[in-house]
C-alpha positions in Angstrom: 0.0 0.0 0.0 1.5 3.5 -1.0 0.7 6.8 0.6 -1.3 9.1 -1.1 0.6 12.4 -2.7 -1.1 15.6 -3.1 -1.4 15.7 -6.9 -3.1 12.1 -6.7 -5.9 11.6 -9.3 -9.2 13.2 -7.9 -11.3 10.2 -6.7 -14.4 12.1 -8.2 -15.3 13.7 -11.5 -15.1 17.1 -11.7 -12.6 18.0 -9.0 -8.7 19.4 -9.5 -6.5 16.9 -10.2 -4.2 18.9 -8.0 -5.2 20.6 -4.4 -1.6 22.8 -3.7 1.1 24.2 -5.0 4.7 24.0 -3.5 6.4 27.5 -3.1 8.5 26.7 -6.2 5.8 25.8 -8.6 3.5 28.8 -6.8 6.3 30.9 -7.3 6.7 30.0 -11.1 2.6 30.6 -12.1 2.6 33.8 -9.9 5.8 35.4 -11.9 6.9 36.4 -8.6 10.7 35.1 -7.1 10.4 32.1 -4.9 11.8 34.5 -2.1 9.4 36.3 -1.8 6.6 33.7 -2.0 8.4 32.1 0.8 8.6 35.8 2.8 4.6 35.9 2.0 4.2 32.5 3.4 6.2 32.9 6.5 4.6 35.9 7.7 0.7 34.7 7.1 0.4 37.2 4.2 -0.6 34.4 1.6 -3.2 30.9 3.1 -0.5 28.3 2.7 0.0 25.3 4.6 3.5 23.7 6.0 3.6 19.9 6.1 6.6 19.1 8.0 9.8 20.9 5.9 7.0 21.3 2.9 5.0 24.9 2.6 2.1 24.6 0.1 -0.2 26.8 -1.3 -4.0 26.0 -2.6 -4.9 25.9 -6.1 -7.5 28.0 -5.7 -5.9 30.7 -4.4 -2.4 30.4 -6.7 -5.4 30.4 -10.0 -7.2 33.0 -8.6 -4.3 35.7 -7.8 -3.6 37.7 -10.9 0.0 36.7 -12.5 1.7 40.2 -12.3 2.3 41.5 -9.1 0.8 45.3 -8.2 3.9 47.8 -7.4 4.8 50.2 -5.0 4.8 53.6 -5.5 
């Protein structure tokens, strides 16, 4: 018997084949640097998750977030 990972096929039709993100791969759809995404994380500015070393981030939220960042003026 193996464990389950977290991009496992959905059990159901119709839900994401994929339920997180790891900072990397978050990181990399966001067009932000992984740094950053890990400050975010870190501080509670972005709903992640941290499973054990791991931090992931939910789909959802990754998707939803537009792809360029706002800046500061």
């Amino acid at each position: 018997m193996t464990a389950p990972t977290l991009d496992a096929p959905a059990a159901r039709a119709g839900e994401p084949l994929r339920r997180f993100y790891r900072v990397k791969e978050a990181a990399a759809v966001l067009g932000v640097p992984i740094r950053t995404l890990y400050h975010l994380a870190e501080t509670g500015q972005v709903p992640c998750r941290r499973l054990g070393n791991v931090i992931v981030l939910p789909v959802d939220w990754v998707e939803r977030e537009p792809t360029v960042p706002n800046r500061r003026r």
